[in-house]
C-alpha positions in Angstrom: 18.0 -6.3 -9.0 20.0 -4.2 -6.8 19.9 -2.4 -3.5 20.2 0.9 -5.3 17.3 0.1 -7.9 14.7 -1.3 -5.3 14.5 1.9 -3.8 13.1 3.3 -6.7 11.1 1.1 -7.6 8.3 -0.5 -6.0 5.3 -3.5 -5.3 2.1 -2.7 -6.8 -0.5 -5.5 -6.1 -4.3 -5.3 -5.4 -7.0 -6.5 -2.5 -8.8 -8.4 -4.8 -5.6 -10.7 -4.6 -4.7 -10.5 -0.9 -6.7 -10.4 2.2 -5.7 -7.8 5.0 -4.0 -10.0 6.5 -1.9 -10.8 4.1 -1.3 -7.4 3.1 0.1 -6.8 6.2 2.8 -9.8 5.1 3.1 -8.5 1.8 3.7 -4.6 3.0 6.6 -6.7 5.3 8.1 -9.1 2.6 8.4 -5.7 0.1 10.6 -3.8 2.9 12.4 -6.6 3.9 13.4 -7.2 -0.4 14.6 -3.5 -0.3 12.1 -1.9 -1.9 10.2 1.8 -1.0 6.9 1.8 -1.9 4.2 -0.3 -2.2 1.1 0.1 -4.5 -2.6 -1.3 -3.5 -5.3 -1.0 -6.3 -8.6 -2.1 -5.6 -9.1 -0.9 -2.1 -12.6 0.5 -2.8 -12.2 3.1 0.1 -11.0 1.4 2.6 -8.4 3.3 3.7 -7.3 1.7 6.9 -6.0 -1.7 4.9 -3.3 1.3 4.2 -2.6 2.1 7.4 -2.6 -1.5 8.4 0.5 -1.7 6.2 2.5 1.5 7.0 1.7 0.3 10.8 3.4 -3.3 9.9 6.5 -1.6 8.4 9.4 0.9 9.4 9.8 2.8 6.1 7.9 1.8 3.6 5.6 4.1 1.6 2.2 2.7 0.6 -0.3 4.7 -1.6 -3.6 3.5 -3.4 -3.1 2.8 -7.1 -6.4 4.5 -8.0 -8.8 5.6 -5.2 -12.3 6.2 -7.2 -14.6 9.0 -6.4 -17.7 6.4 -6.5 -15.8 4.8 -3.7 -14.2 7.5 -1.6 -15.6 11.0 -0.8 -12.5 13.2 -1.4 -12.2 15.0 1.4 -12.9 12.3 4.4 -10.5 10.7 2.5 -7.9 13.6 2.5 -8.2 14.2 6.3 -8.3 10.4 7.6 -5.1 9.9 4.9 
């Protein structure tokens, strides 16, 4: 894959297969490929595992996959995020 085509495209993975500290690695190993975003399902509101990755990066833009209401009150979550 190219340069060009990493950056719009991204790494979509999920805590349920990495541990924070790996994420940390992962959120690394995706900027250091080339790529722009990374994707983290399963975070179950826990929000800072996504700051833990934007903090272990330069550029990279990390969002959850699917952030569920039963999980996340929506507006804590908008002003910690």
């Amino acid at each position: 894959m190219t340069s060009a085509l990493r950056r719009e495209y991204g790494v979509f993975t999920s805590l349920a297969r990495l541990h924070h500290s790996d994420l940390v690695v992962a959120a690394r190993a995706a900027e250091d490929a080339g790529f722009a975003n990374l994707w983290v399902a399963d975070v179950r509101g826990d929000l800072d595992v996504l700051s833990l990755a934007t903090s272990a990066t330069r550029e990279l833009t990390v969002g959850s996959a699917v952030l569920s209401i039963w999980d996340a009150d929506a507006r804590p979550s908008a002003a910690a995020w």
